[in-house]
C-alpha positions as CSV (number, residue, x, y, z in Angstrom):
1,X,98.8,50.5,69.3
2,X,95.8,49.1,71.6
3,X,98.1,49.2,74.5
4,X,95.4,50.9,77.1
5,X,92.4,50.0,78.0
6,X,88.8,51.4,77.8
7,X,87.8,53.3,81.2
8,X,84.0,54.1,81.2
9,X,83.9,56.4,84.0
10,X,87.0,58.6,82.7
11,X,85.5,58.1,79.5
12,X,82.0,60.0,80.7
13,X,84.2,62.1,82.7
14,X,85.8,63.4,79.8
15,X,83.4,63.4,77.5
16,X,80.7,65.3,80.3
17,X,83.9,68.0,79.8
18,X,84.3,67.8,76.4
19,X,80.6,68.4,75.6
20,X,80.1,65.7,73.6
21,X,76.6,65.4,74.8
22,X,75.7,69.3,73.9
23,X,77.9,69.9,70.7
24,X,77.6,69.8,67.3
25,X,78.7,67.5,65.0
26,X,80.7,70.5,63.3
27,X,82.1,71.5,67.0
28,X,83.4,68.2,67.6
29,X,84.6,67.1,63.9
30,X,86.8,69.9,63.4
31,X,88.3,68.4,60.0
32,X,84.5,69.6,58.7
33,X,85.1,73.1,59.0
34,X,88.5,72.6,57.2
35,X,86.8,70.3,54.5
36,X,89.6,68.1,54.5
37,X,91.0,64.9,55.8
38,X,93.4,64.8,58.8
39,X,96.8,64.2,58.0
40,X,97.3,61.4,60.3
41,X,94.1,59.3,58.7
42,X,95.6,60.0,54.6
43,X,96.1,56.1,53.8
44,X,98.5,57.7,51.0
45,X,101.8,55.6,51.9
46,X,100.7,53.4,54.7
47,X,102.0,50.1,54.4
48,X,100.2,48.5,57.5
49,X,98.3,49.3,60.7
50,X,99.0,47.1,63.1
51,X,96.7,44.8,66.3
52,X,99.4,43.4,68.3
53,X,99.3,41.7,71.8
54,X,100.5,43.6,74.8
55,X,101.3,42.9,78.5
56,X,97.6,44.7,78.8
57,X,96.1,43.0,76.2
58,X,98.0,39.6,75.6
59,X,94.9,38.1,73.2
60,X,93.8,41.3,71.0
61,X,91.1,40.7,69.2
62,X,91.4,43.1,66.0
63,X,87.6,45.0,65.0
64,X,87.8,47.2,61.7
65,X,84.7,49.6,61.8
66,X,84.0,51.2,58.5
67,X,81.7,54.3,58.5
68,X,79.9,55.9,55.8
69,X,80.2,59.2,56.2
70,X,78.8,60.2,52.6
71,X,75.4,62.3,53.3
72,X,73.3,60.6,54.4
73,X,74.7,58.3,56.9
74,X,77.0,61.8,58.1
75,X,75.0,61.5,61.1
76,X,76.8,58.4,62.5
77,X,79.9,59.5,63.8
78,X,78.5,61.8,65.9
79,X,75.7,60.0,67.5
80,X,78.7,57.5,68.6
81,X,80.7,60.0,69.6
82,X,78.2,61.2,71.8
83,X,76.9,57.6,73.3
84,X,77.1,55.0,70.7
85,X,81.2,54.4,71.3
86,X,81.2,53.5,75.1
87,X,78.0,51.4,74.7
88,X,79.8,49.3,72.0
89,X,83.2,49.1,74.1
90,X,81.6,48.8,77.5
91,X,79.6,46.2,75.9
92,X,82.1,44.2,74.5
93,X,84.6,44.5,77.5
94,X,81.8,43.7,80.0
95,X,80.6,40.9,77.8
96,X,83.7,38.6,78.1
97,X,86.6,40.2,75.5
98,X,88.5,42.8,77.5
99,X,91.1,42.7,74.6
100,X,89.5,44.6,71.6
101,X,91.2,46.6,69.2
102,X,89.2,49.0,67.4
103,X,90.3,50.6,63.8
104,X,88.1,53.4,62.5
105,X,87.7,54.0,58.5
106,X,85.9,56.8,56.7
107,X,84.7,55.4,53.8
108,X,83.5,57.8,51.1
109,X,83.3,57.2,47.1
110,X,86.1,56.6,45.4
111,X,84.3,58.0,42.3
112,X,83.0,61.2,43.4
113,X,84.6,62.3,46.8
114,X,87.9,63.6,47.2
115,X,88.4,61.6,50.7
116,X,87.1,58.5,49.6
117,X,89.3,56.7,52.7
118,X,90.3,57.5,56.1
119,X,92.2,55.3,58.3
120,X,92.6,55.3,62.1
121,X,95.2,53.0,64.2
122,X,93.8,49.7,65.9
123,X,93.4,50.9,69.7
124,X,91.8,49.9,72.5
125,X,91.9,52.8,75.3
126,X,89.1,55.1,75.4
127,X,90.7,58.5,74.9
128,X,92.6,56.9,71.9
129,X,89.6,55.7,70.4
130,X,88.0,58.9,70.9
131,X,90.7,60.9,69.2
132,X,90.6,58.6,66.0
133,X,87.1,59.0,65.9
134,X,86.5,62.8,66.2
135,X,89.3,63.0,63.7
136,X,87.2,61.6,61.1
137,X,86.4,64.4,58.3
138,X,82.6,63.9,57.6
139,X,82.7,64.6,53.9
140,X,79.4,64.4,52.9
141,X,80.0,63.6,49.9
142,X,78.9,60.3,47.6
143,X,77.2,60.5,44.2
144,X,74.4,59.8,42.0
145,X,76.3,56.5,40.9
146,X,74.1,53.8,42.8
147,X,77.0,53.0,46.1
148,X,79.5,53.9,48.0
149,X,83.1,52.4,48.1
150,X,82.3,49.9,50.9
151,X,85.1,47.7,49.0
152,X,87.9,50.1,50.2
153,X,87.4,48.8,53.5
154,X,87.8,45.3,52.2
155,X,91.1,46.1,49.9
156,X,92.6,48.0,53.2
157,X,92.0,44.9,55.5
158,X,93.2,42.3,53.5
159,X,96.5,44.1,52.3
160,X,97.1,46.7,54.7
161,X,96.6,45.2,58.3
162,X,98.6,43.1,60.4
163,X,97.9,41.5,63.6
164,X,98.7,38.7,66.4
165,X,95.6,37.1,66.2
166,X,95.8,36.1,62.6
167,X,99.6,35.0,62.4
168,X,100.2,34.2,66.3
169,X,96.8,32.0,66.8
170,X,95.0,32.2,63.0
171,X,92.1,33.8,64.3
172,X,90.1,36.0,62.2
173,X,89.2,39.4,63.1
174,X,86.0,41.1,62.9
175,X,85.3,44.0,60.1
176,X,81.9,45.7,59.8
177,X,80.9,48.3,57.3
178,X,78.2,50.2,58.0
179,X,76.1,52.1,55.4
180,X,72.6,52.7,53.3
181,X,73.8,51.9,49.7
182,X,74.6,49.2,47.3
183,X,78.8,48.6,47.1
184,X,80.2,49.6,43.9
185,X,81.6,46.9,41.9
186,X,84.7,48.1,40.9
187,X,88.1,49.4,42.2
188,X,90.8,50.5,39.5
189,X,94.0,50.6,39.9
190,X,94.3,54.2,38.8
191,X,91.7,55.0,42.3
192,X,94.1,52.5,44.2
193,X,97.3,54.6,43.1
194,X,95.6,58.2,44.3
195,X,94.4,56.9,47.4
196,X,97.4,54.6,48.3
197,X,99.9,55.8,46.7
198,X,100.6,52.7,44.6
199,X,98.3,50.2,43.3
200,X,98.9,47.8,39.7
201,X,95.9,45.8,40.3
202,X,92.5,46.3,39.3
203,X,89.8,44.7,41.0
204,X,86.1,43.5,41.5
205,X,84.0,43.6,44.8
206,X,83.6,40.1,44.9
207,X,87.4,39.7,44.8
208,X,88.8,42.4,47.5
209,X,85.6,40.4,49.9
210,X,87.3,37.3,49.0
211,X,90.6,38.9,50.2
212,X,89.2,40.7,53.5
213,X,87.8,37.5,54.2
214,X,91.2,35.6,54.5
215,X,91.7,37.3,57.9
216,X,88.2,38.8,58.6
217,X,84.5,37.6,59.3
218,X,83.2,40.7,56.8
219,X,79.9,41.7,57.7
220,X,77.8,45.1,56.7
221,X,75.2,46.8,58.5
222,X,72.6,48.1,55.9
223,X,70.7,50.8,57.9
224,X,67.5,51.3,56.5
225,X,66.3,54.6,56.4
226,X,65.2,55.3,53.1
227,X,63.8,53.5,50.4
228,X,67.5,53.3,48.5
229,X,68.9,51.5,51.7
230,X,65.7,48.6,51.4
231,X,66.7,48.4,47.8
232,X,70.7,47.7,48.3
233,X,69.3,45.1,51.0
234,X,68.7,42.8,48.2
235,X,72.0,42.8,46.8
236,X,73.9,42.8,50.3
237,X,71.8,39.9,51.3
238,X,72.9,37.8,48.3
239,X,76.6,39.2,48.6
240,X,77.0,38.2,52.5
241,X,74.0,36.4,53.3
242,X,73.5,36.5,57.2
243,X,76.1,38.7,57.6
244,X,74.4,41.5,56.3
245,X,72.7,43.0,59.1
246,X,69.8,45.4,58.4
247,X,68.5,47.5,60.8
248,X,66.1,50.1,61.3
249,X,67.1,52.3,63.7
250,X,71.1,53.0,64.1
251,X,70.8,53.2,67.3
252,X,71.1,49.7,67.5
253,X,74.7,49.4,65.7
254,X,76.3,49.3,69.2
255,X,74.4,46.4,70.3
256,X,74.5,44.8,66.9
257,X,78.2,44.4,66.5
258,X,78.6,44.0,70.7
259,X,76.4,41.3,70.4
260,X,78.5,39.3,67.1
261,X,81.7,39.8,68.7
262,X,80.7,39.2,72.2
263,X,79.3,35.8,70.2
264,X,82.2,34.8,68.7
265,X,85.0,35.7,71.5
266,X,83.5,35.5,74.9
267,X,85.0,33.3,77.4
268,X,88.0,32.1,75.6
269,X,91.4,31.4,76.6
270,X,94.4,31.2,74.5
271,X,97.4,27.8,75.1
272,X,100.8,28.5,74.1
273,X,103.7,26.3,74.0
274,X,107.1,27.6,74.3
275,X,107.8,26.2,70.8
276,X,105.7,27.6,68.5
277,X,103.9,30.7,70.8
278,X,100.1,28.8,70.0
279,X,99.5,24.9,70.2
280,X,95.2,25.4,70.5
281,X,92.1,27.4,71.6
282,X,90.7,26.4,73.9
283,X,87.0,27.2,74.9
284,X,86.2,27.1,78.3
């Protein structure tokens, strides 16, 4: 995966054709009107997805994005679908890192919903990106239970991805959530099992964070939108400490996570040796 790269003008192009200006969310997230997950996203009996380096992109940088797409952050996905998604890529490419790989997740509640996670591939080429995307189901789902299973995205990083960056050159990647509740604390092993397919282990938020952030700088955005979302700001804050970024407006998720990566990547170049594929970074 993450073998083409992001074309803004055939991106508009397409998506002038497509109507992803015009349509509904419903129109263009088909899996809605099936109420069901697509087959290709089910993480039952995925072992890993994969960011590796390619003659187009010999220094991928691997993104996870995690969506909430419980009620009331359902509206996401489509306003990125419609502009948000080239303003983050454009933004990142044209801000120094032309090598992003981007993985979408659906995260739901492993409590309540019956599609608690979704899970893209790590790509970099616009009409890729836009496929994964668009495939998301929009459950709509979530609970009375005080959060939403933010943690999923932690477990499926730390044990289910594999990329270049980490074991070439250990560089971290970058994972956001993205959502308007607390996390819940919890993740059995029975959940694990039905989502997975396996699972022996159960474990605590605090621990699958720890995990993700062997390989990831883990950072949510809390979008604050309703008095619940200032609430779970509290706890995020004490949980991640700056790298909880709360925001008012969504419209600024683009910009906020162009902005952190663009941070931390810009203007880098990457030293092998012929021995041992990575002697240093340099920053230039």
């Amino acid at each position: 995966m993450g073998g083409t790269r992001y074309d803004i003008d055939a991106r508009y192009s397409r998506a002038s054709k497509a109507g992803y200006g015009t349509k509904s969310a419903g129109e263009i997230f088909t899996q809605n009107a099936k109420r069901k997950a697509h087959e290709s996203m089910n993480p039952n009996g995925i072992s890993f997805r994969e960011s590796r380096d390619s003659e187009v992109h010999p220094y991928s940088v691997p993104i996870i994005l995690g969506l909430d797409v419980t009620g009331s952050m359902g509206h996401i996905p489509h306003e990125l679908i419609k502009e948000g998604l080239p303003k983050l890529m454009g933004g990142i490419i044209q801000g120094g890192v032309p090598d992003a790989a981007l993985l979408f997740l659906g995260i739901g509640d492993h409590e309540c919903d019956n599609y608690p996670l979704q899970v893209g591939q790590f790509e970099s080429g616009d009409e890729e990106l836009d496929m994964w995307l668009t495939r998301t189901y929009i459950e709509s789902g979530g609970g009375g239970n005080a959060g939403e299973s933010y943690l999923l995205a932690w477990y499926f990083a730390a044990f289910h991805t594999r990329t270049d960056a980490f074991e070439k050159r250990s560089q971290k990647g970058l994972l956001f959530t993205v959502g308007d509740e607390p996390c819940l604390k919890t993740l059995p092993a029975s959940a694990i099992r039905e989502i997975m397919g396996k699972g022996q282990q159960t474990y605590t938020h605090i621990e699958l964070l720890e995990e993700a952030k062997k390989k990831y700088e883990v950072y949510h955005i809390n979008v604050l939108h309703s008095d619940q979302a200032v609430r779970a700001d509290v706890g995020w804050k004490e949980l991640l400490g700056q790298n909880c970024l709360s925001i008012e407006d969504h419209r600024d998720i683009p910009n906020v996570i162009k902005g952190i990566i663009c941070d931390r990547f810009k203007d880098q170049t990457f030293k092998t040796t012929d021995q041992e594929g990575l002697d240093h970074i340099q920053m230039l």
